[in-house]
C-alpha positions in Angstrom: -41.0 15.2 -7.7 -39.2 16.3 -10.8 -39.5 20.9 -10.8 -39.0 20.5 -14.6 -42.7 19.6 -16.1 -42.9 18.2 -19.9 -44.3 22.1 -21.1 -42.7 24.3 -18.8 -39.8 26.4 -20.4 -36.5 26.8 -18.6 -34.3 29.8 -19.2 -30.5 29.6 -19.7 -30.2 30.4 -15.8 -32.5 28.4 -14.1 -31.1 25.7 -16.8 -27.5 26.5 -14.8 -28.6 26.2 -11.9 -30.3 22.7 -11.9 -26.7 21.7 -13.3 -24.7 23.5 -10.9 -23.1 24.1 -14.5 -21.9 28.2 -15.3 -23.7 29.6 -18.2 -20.7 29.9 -19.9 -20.7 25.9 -19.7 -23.8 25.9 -21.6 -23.0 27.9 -24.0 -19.8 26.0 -24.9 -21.9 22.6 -24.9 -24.3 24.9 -27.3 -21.2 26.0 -29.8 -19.6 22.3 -29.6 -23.4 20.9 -30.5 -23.8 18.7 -27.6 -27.0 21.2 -27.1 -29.4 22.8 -28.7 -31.9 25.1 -26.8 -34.9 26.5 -28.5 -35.3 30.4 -29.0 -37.9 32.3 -28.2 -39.7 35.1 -30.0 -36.5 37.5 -28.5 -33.9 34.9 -29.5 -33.5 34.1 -25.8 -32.4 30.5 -25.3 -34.7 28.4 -23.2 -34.5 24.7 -22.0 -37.3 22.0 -21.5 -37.8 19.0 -20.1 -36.4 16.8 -23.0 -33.2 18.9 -22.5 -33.0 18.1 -18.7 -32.9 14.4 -19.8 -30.3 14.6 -22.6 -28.1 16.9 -20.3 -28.4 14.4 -17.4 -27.3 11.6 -20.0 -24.7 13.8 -21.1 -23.2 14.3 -17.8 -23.0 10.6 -17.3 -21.1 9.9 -20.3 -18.6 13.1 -19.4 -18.6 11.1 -16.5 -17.1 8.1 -17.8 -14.6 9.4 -19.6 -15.9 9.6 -22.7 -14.3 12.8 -24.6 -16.1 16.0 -26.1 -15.0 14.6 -30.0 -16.4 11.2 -28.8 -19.9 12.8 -27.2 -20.1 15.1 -30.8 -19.0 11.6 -32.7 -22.3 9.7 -30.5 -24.5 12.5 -31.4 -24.4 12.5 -35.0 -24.9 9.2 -35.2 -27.7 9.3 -33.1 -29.4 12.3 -35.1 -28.5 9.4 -38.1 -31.1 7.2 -36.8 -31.0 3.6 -35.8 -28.6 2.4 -38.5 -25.5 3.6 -36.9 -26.7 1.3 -33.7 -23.8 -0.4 -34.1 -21.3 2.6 -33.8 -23.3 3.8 -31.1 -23.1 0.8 -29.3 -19.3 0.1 -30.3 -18.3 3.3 -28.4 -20.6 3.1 -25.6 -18.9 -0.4 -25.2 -15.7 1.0 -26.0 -16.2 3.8 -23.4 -17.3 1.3 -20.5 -14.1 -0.7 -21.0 -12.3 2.3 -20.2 -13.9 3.3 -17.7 -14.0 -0.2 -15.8 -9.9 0.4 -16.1 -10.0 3.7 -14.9 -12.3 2.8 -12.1 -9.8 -0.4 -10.7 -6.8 2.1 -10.6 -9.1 4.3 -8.7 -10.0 1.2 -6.6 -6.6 0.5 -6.0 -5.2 4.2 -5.4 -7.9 4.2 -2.5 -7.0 1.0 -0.9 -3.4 2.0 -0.6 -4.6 4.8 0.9 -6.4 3.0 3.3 -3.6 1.0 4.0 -1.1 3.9 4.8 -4.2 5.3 7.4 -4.1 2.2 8.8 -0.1 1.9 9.5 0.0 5.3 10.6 -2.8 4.6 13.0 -1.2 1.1 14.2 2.2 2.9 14.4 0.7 5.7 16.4 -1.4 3.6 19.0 2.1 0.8 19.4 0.2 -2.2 17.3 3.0 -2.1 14.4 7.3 -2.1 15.5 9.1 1.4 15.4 11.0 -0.8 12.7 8.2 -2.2 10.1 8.2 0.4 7.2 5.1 0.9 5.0 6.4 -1.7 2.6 7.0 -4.3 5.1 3.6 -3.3 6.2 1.9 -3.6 2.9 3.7 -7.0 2.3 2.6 -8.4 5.4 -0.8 -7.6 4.6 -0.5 -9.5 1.0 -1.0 -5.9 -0.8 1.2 -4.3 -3.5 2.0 -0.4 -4.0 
């Protein structure tokens, strides 16, 4: 059950906390215009539901890479309306190609990984030759460094 209800107002900590994000972090998201809380009658920030949403998408597109200039660039064209679609769409594209690239050398940083576990383990229990070094290994196996 989602804690954040469509008229409830969250303050700048309990904003933080949902996050896991410092206040500080909000702040700088605030200055940088990636957010913009409301203010209340004492010019105290405060956060709603719509704000948990956008923060949440936000996060996902920090999350692929996309920069702080490229999430401001996305925003004002979204606060343009639907005619910068295509710019929007562009860099979201843009974004996911590099993210795909980032995500096979991740891929393949693991699986070499894997595979020096594995030798050590063979070489430790006597399945793999004193003399087969992790190249040999990773050749025999069809893999590449």
């Amino acid at each position: 059950m989602n804690n954040f209800s469509n008229n409830t107002k969250y303050n700048i900590g309990e904003f933080s906390h949902k996050f896991n994000l410092p206040a500080s972090t909000l702040r700088y998201y605030e200055n940088e215009g990636l957010i913009k809380p409301q203010r209340d009658l004492n010019g105290r920030r405060y956060y709603t539901a719509e704000d948990v949403s956008w923060l949440k998408f936000l996060n996902h597109l920090k999350g692929t890479g996309m920069s702080i200039k490229e999430l401001k660039q996305y925003i004002m064209w979204r606060e343009q309306g639907d005619s910068t679609i295509p710019q929007r769409l562009k860099l979201l594209k843009t974004t996911k190609n590099n993210f795909l690239q980032q995500f096979s050398e991740i891929q393949h940083h693991l699986q070499i990984l894997n595979d020096k576990i594995n030798w050590y383990e063979e070489k430790e229990t006597g399945i793999i030759s004193e003399d087969e070094d992790f190249a040999g290994y990773l050749q025999r196996l069809g893999h590449h460094e």
